[in-house]
mmCIF entry with sequence, helices, sheets and N, C-alpha, C, O atoms, coordinates in Angstrom:
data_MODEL
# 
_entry.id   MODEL 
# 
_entity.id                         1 
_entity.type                       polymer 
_entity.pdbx_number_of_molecules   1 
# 
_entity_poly.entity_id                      1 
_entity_poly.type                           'polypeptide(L)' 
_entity_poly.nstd_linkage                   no 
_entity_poly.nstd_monomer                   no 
_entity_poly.pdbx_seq_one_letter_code       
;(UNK)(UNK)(UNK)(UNK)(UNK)(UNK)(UNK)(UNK)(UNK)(UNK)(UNK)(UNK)(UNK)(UNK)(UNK)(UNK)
(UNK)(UNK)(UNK)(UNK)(UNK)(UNK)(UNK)(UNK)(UNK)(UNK)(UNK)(UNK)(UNK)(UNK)(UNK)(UNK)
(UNK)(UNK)(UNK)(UNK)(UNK)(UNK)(UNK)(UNK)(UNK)
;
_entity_poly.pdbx_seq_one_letter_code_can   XXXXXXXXXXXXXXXXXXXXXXXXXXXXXXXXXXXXXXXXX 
_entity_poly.pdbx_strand_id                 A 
# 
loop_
_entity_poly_seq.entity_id 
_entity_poly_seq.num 
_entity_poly_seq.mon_id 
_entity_poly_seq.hetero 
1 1  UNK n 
1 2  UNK n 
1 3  UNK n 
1 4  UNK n 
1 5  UNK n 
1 6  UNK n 
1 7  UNK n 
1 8  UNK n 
1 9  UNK n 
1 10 UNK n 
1 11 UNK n 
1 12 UNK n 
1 13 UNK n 
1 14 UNK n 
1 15 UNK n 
1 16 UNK n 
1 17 UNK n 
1 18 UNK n 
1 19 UNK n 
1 20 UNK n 
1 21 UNK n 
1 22 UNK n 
1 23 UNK n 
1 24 UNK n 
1 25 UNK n 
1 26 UNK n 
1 27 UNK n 
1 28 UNK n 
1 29 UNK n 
1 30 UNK n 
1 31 UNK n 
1 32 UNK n 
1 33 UNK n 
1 34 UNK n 
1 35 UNK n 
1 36 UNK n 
1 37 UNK n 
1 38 UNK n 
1 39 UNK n 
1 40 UNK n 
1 41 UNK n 
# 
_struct_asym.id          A 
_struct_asym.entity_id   1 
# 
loop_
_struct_conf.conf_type_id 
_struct_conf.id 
_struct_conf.pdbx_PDB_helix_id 
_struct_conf.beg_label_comp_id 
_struct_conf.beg_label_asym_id 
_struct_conf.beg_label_seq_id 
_struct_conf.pdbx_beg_PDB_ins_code 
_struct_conf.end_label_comp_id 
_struct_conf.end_label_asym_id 
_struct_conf.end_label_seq_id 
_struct_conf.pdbx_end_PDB_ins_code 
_struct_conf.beg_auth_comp_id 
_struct_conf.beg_auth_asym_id 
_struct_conf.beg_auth_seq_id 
_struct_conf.end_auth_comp_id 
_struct_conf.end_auth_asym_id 
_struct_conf.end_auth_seq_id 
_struct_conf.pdbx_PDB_helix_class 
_struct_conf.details 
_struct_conf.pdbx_PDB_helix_length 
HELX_P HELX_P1 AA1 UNK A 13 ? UNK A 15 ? UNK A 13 UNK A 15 5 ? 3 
HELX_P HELX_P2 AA2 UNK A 34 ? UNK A 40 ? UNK A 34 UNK A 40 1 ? 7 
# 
_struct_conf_type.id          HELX_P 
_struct_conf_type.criteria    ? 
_struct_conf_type.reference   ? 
# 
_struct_sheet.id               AA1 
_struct_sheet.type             ? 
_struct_sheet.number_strands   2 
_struct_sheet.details          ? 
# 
_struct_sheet_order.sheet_id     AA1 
_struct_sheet_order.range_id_1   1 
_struct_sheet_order.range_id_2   2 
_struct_sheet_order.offset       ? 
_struct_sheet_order.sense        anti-parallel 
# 
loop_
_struct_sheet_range.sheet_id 
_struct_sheet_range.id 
_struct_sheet_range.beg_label_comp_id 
_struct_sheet_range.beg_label_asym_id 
_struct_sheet_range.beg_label_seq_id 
_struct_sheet_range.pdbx_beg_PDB_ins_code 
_struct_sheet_range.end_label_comp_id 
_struct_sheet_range.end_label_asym_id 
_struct_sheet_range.end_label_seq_id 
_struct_sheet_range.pdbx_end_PDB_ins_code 
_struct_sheet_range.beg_auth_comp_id 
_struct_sheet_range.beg_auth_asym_id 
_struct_sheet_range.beg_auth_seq_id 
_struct_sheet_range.end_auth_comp_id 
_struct_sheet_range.end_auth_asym_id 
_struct_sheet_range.end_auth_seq_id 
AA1 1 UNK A 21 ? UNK A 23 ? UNK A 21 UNK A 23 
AA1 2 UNK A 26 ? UNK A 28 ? UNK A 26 UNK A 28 
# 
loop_
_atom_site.group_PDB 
_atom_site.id 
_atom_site.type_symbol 
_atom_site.label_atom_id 
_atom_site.label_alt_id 
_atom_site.label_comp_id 
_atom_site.label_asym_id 
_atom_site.label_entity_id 
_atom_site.label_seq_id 
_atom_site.pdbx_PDB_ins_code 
_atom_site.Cartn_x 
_atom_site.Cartn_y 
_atom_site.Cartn_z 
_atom_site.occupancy 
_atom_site.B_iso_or_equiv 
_atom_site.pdbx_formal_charge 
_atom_site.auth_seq_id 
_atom_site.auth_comp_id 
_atom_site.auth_asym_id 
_atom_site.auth_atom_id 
_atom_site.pdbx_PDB_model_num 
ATOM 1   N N  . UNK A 1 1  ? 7.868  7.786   -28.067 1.00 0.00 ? 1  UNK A N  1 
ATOM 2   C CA . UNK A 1 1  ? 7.239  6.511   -27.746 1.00 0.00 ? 1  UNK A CA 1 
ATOM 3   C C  . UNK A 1 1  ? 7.403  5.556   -28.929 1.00 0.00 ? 1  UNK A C  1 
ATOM 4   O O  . UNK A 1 1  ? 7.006  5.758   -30.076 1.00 0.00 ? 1  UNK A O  1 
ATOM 5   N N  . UNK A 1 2  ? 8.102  4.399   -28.431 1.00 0.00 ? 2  UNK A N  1 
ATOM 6   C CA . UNK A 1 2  ? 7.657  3.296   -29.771 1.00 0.00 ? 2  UNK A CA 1 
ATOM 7   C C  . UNK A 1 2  ? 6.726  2.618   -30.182 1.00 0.00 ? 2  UNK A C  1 
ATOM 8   O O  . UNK A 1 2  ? 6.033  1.983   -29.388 1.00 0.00 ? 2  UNK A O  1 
ATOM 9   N N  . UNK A 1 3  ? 6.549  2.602   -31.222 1.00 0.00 ? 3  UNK A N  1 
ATOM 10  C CA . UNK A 1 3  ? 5.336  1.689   -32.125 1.00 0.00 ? 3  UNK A CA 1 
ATOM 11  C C  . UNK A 1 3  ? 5.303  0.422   -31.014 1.00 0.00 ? 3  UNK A C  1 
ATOM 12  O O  . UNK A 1 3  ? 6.394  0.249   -30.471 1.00 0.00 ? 3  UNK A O  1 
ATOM 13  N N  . UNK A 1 4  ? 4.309  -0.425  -30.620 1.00 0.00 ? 4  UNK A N  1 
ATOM 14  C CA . UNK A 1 4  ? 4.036  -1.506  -30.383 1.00 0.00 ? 4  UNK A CA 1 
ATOM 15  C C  . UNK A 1 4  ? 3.823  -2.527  -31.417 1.00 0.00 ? 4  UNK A C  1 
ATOM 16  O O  . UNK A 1 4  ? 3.112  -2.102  -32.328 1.00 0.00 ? 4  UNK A O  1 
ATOM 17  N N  . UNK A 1 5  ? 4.178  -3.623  -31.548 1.00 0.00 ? 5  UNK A N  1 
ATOM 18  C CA . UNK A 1 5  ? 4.036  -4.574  -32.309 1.00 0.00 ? 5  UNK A CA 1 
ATOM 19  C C  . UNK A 1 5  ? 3.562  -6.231  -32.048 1.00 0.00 ? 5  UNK A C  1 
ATOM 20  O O  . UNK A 1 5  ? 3.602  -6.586  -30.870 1.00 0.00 ? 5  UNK A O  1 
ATOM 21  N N  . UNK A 1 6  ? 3.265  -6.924  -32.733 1.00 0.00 ? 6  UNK A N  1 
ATOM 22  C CA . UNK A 1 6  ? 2.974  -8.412  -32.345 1.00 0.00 ? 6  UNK A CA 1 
ATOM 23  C C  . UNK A 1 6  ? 4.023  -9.212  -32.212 1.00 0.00 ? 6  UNK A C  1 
ATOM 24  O O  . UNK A 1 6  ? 4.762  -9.322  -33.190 1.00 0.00 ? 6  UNK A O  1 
ATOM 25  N N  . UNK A 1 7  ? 4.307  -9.882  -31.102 1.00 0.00 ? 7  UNK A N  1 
ATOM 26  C CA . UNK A 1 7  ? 4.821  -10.409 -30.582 1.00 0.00 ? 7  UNK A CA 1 
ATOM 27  C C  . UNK A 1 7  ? 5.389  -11.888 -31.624 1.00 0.00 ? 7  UNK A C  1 
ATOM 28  O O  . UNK A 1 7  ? 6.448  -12.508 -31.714 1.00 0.00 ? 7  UNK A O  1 
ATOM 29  N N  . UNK A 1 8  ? 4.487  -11.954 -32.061 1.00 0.00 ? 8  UNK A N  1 
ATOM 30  C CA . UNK A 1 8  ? 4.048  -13.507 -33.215 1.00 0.00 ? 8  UNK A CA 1 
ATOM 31  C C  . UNK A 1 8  ? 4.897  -13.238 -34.490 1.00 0.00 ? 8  UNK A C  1 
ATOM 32  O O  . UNK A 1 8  ? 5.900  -13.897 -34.765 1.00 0.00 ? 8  UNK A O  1 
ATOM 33  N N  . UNK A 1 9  ? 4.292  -11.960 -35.434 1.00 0.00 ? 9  UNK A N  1 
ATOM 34  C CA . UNK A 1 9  ? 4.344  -11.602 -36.625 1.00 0.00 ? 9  UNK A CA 1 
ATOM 35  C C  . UNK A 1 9  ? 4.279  -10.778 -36.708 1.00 0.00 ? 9  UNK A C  1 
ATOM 36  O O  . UNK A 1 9  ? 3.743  -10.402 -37.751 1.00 0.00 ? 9  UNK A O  1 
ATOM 37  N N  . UNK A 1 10 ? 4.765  -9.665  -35.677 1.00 0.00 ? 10 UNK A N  1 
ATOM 38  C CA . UNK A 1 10 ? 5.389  -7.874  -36.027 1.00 0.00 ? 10 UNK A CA 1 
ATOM 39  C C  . UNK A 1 10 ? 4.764  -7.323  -36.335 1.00 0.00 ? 10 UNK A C  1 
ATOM 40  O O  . UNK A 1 10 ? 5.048  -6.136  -36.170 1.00 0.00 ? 10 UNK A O  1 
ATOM 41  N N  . UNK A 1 11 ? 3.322  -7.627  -37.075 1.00 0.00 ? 11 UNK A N  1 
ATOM 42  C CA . UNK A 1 11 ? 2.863  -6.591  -37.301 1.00 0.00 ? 11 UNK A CA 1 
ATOM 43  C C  . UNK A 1 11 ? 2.323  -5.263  -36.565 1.00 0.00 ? 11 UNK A C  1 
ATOM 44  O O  . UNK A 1 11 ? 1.676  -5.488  -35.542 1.00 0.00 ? 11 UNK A O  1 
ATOM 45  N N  . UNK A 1 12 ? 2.488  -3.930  -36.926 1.00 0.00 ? 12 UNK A N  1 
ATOM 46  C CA . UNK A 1 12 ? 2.397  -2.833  -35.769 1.00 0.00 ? 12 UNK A CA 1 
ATOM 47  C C  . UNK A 1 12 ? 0.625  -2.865  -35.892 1.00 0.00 ? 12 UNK A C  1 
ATOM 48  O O  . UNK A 1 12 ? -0.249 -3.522  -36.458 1.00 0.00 ? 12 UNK A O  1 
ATOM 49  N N  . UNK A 1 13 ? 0.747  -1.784  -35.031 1.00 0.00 ? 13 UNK A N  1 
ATOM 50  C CA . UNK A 1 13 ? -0.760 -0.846  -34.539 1.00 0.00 ? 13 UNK A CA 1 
ATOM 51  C C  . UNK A 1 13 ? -1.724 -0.397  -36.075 1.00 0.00 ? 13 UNK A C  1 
ATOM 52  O O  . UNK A 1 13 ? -2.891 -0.654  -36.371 1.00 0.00 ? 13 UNK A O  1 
ATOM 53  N N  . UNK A 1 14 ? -0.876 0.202   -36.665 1.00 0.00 ? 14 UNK A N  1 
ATOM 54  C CA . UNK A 1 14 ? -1.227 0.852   -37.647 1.00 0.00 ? 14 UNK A CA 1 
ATOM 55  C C  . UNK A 1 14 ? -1.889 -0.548  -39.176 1.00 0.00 ? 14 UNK A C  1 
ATOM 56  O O  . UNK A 1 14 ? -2.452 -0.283  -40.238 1.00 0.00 ? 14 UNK A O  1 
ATOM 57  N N  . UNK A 1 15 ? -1.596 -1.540  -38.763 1.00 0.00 ? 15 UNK A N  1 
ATOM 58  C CA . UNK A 1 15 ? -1.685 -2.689  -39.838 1.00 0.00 ? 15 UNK A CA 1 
ATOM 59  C C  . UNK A 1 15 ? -2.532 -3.904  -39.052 1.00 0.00 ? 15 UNK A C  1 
ATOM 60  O O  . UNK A 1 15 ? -2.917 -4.901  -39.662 1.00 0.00 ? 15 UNK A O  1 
ATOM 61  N N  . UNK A 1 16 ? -2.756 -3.709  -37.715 1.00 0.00 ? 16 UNK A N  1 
ATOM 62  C CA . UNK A 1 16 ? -3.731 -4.628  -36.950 1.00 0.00 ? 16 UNK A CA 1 
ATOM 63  C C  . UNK A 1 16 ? -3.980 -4.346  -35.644 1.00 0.00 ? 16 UNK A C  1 
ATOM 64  O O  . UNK A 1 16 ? -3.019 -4.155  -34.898 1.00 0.00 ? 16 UNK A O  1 
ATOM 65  N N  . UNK A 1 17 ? -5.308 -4.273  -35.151 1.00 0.00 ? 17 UNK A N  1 
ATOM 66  C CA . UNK A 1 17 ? -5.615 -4.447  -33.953 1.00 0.00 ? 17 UNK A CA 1 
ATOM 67  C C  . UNK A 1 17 ? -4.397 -5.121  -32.823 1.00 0.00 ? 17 UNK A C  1 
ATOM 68  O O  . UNK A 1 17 ? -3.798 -6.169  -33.059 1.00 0.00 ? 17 UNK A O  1 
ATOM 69  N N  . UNK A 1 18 ? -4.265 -4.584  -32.026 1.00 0.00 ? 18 UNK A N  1 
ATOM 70  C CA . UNK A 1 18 ? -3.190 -5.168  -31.022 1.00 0.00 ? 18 UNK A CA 1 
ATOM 71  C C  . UNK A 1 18 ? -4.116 -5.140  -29.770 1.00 0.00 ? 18 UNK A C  1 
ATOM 72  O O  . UNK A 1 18 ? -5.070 -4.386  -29.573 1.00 0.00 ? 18 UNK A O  1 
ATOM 73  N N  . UNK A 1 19 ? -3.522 -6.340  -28.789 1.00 0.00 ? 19 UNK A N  1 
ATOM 74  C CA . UNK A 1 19 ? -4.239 -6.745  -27.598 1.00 0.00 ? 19 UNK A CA 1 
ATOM 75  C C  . UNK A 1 19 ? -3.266 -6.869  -26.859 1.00 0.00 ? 19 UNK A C  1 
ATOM 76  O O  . UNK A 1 19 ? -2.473 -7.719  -27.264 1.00 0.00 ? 19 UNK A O  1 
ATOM 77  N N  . UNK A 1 20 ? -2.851 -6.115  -25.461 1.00 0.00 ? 20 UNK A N  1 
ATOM 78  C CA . UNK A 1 20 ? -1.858 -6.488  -24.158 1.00 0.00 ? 20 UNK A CA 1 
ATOM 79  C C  . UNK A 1 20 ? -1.782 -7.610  -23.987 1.00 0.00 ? 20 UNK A C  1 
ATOM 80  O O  . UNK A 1 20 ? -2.821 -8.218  -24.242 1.00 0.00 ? 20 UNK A O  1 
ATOM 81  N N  . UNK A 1 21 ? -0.999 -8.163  -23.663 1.00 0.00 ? 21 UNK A N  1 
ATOM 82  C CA . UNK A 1 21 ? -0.897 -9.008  -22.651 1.00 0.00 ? 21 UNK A CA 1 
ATOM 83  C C  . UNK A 1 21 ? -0.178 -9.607  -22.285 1.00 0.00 ? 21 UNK A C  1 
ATOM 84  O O  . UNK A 1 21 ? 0.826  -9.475  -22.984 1.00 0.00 ? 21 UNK A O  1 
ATOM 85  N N  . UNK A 1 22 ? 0.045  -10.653 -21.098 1.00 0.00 ? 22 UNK A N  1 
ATOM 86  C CA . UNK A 1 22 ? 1.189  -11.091 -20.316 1.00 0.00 ? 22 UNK A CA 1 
ATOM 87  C C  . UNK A 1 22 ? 1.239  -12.438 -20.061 1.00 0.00 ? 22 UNK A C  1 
ATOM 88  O O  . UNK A 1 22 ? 0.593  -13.304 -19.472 1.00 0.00 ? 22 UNK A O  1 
ATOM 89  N N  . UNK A 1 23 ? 2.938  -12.212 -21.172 1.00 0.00 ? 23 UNK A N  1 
ATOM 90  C CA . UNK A 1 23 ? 3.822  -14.012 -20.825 1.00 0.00 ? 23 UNK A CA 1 
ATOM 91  C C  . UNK A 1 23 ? 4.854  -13.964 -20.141 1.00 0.00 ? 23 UNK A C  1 
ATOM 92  O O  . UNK A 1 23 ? 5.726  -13.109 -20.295 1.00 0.00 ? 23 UNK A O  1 
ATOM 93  N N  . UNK A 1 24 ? 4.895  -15.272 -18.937 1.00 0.00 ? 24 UNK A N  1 
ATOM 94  C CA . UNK A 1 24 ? 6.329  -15.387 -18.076 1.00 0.00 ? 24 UNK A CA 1 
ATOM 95  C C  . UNK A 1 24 ? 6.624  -14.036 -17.417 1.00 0.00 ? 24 UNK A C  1 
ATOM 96  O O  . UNK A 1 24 ? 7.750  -13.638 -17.116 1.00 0.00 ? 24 UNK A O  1 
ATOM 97  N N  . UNK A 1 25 ? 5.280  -13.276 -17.199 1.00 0.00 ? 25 UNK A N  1 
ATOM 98  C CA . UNK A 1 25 ? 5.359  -11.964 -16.382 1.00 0.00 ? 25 UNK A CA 1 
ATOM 99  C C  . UNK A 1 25 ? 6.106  -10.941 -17.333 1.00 0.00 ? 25 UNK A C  1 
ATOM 100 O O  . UNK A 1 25 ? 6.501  -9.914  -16.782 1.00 0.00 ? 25 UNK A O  1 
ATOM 101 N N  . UNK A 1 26 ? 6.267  -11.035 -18.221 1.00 0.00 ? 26 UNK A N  1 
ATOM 102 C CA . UNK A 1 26 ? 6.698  -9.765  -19.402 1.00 0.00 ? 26 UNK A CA 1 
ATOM 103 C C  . UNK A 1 26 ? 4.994  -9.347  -20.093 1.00 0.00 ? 26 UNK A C  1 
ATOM 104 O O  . UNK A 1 26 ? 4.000  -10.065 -20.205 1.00 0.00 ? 26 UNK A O  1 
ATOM 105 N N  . UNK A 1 27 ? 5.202  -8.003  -20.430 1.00 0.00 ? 27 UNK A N  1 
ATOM 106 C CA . UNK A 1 27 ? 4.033  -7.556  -21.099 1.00 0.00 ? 27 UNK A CA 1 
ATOM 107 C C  . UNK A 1 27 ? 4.116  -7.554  -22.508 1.00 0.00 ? 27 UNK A C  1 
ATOM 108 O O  . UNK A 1 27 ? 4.594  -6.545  -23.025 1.00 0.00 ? 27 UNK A O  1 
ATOM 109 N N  . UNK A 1 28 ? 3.772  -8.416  -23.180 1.00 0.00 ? 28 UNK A N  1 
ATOM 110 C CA . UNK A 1 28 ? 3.637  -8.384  -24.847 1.00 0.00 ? 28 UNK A CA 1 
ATOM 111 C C  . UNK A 1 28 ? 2.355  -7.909  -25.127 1.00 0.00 ? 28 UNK A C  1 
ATOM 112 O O  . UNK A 1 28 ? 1.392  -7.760  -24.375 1.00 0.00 ? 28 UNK A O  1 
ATOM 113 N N  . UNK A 1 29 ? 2.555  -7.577  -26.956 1.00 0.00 ? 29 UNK A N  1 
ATOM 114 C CA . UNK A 1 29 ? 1.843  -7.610  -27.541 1.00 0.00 ? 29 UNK A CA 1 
ATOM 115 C C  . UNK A 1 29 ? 0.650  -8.476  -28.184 1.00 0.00 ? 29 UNK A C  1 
ATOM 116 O O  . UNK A 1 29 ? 0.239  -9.086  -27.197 1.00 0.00 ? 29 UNK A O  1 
ATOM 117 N N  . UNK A 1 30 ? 0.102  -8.755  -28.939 1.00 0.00 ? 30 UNK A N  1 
ATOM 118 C CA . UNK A 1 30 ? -0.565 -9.674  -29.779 1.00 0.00 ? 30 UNK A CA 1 
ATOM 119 C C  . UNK A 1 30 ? -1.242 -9.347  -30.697 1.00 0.00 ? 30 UNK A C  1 
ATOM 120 O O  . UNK A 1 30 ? -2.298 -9.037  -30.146 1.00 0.00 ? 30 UNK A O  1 
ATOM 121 N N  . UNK A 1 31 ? -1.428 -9.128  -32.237 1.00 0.00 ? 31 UNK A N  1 
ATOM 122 C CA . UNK A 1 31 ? -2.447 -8.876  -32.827 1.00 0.00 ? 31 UNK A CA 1 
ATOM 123 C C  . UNK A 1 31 ? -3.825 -9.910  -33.104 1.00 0.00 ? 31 UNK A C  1 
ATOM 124 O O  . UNK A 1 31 ? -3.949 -11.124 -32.948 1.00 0.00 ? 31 UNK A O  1 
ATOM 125 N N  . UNK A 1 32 ? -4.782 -8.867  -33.580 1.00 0.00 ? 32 UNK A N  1 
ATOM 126 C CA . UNK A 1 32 ? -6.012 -9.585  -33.410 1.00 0.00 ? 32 UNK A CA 1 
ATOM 127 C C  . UNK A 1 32 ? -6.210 -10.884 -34.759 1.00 0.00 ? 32 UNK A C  1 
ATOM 128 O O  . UNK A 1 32 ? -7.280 -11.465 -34.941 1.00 0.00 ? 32 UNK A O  1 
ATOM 129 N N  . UNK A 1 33 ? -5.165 -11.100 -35.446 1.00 0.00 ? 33 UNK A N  1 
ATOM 130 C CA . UNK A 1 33 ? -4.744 -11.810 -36.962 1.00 0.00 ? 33 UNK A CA 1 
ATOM 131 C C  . UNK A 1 33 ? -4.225 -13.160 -35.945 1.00 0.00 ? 33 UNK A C  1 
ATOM 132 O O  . UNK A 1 33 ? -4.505 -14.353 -36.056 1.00 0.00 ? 33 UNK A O  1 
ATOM 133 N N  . UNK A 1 34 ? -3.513 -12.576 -35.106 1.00 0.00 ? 34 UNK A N  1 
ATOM 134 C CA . UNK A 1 34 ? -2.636 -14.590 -34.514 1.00 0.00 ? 34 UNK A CA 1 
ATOM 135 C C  . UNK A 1 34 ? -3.475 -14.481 -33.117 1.00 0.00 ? 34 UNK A C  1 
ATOM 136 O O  . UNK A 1 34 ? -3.325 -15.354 -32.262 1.00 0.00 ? 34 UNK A O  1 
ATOM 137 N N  . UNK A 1 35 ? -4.175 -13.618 -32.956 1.00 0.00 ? 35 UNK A N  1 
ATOM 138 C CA . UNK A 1 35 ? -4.927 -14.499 -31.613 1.00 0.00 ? 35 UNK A CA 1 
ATOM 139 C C  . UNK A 1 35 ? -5.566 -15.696 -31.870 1.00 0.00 ? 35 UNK A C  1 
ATOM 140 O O  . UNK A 1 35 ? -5.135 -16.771 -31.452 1.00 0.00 ? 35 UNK A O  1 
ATOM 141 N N  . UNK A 1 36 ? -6.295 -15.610 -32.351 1.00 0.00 ? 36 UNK A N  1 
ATOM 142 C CA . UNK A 1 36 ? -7.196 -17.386 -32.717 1.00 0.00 ? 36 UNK A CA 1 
ATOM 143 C C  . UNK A 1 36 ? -5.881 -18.212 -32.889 1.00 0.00 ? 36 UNK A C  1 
ATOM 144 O O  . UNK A 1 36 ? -5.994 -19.020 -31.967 1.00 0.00 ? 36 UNK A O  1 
ATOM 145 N N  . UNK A 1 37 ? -4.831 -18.465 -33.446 1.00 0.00 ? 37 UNK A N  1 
ATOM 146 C CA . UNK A 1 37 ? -3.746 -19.202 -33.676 1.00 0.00 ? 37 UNK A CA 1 
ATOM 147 C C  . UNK A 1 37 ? -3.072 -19.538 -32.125 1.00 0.00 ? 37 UNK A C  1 
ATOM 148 O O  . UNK A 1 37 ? -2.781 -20.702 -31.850 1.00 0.00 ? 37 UNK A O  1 
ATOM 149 N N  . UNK A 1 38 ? -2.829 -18.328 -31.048 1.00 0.00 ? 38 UNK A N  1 
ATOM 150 C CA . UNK A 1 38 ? -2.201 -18.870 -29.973 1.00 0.00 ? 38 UNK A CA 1 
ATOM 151 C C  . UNK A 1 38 ? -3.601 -19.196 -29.147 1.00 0.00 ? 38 UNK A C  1 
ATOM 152 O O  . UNK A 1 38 ? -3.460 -19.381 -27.938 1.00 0.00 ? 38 UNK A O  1 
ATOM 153 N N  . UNK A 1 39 ? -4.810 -19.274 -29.641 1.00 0.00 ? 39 UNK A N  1 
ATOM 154 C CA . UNK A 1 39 ? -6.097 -19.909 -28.552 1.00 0.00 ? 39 UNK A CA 1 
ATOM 155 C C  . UNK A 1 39 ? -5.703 -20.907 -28.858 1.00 0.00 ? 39 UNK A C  1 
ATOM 156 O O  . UNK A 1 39 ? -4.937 -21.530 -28.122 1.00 0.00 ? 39 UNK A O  1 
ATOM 157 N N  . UNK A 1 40 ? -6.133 -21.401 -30.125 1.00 0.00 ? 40 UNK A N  1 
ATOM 158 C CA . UNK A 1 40 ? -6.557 -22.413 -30.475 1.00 0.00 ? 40 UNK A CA 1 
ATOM 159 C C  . UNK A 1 40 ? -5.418 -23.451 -30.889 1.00 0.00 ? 40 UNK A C  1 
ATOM 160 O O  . UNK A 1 40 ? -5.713 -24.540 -31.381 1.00 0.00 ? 40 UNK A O  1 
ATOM 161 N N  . UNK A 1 41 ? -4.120 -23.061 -30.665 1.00 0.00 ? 41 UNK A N  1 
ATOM 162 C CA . UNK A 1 41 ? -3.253 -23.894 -31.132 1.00 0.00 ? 41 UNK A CA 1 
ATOM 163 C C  . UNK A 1 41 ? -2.850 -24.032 -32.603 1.00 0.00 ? 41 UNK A C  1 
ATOM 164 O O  . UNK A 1 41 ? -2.007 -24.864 -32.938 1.00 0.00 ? 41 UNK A O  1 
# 
């Protein structure tokens, strides 16, 4: 199985919280470091 990573800024599992989720119907990643950045702009 591969590491999952952030979609944003790579960072893996092991270096940040990661959150599912889905753009343009693909399933990405996200860590919990650039979520506030893709909320909030």
């Amino acid at each position: 199985m591969s590491e999952n990573e952030c979609f944003n800024c790579k960072n893996k599992s092991t270096e940040a919280a990661l959150i599912r989720c889905e753009v343009a119907g693909e399933e990405k990643w996200v860590c919990v470091r650039c979520l506030p950045m893709l909320i909030h702009g």
